[in-house]
C-alpha positions as CSV (number, residue, x, y, z in Angstrom):
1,X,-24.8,3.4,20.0
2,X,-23.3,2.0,16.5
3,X,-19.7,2.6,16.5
4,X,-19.1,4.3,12.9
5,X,-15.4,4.3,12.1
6,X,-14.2,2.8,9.3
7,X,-12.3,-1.1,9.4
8,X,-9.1,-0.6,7.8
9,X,-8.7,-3.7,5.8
10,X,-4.6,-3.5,7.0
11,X,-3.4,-2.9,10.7
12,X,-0.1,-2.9,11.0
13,X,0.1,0.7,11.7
14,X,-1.2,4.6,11.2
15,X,2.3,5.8,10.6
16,X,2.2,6.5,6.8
17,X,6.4,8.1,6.8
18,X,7.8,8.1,3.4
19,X,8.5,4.8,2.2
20,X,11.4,3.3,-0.7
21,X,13.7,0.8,-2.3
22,X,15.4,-0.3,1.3
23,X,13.1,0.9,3.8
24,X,12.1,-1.5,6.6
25,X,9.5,-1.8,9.4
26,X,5.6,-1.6,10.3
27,X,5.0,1.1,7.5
28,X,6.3,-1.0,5.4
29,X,4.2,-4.1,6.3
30,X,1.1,-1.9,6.4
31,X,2.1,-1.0,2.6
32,X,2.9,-4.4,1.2
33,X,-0.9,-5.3,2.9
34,X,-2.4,-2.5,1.3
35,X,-0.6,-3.5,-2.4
36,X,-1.7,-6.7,-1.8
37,X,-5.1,-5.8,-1.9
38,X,-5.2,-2.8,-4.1
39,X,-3.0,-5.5,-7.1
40,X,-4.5,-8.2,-8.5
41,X,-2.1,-11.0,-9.1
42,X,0.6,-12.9,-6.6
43,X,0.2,-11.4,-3.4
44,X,3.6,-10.0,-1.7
45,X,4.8,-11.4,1.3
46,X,4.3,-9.3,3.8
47,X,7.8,-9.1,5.4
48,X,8.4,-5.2,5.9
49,X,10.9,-5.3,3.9
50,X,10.8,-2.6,0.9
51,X,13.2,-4.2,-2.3
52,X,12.7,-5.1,-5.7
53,X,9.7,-6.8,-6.0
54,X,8.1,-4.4,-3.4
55,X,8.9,-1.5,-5.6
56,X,7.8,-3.0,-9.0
57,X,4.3,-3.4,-7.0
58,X,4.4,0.2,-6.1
59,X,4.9,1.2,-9.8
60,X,2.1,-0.9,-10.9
61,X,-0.2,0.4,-8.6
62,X,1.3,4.1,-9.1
63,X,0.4,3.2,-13.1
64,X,-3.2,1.9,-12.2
65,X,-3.7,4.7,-10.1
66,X,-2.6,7.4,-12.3
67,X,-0.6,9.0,-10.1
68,X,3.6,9.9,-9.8
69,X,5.5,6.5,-11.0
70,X,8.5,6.7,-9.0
71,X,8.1,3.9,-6.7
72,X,8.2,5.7,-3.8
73,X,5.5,5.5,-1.4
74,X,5.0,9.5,0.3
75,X,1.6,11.1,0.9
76,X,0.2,10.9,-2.5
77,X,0.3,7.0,-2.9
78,X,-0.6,6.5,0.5
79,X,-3.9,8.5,0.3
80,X,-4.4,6.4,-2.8
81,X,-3.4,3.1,-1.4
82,X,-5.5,3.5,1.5
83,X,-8.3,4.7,-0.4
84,X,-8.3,1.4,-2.9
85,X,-7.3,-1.1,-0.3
86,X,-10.4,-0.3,2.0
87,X,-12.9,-0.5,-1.6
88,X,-14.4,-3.2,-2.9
89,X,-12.5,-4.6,-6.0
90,X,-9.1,-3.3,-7.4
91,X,-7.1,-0.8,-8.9
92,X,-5.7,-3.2,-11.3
């Protein structure tokens, strides 16, 4: 039997809570991964720790993506982040 789930390119954890400017922990991790390979350019460091240069990233990829710029990440960027971070190439 083939096993047919899906490798998630970042596993640092399922939780997807909503994430911003001061935020901390797993989630946050599991963000900064998927940014970093959603983003072309510098990677983050993945630190779980949401601040400034965390949330510029966020807009950017909120921009690229066309979705809500507010540099939060809630349900929409998540599905959105998830869904360009496990594709091949980038969102920009």
């Amino acid at each position: 039997m083939t096993d047919t789930t899906p490798t998630q390119i970042c596993n640092f954890t399922n939780a997807r809570p909503t994430l911003k400017q001061g935020s901390s922990g797993e989630a946050v991790k599991q963000a900064q991964c998927y940014l970093n390979a959603s983003l072309t350019g510098e990677n983050l460091l993945v630190d779980g720790e949401f601040g400034p240069i965390t949330d510029a990233a966020t807009r950017r990829f909120q921009v690229c993506a066309k979705i809500t710029v507010d540099g939060v990440i809630g349900p929409q960027t998540w599905s959105f982040l998830t869904f360009f971070a496990n594709s091949p190439g980038f969102a920009c």
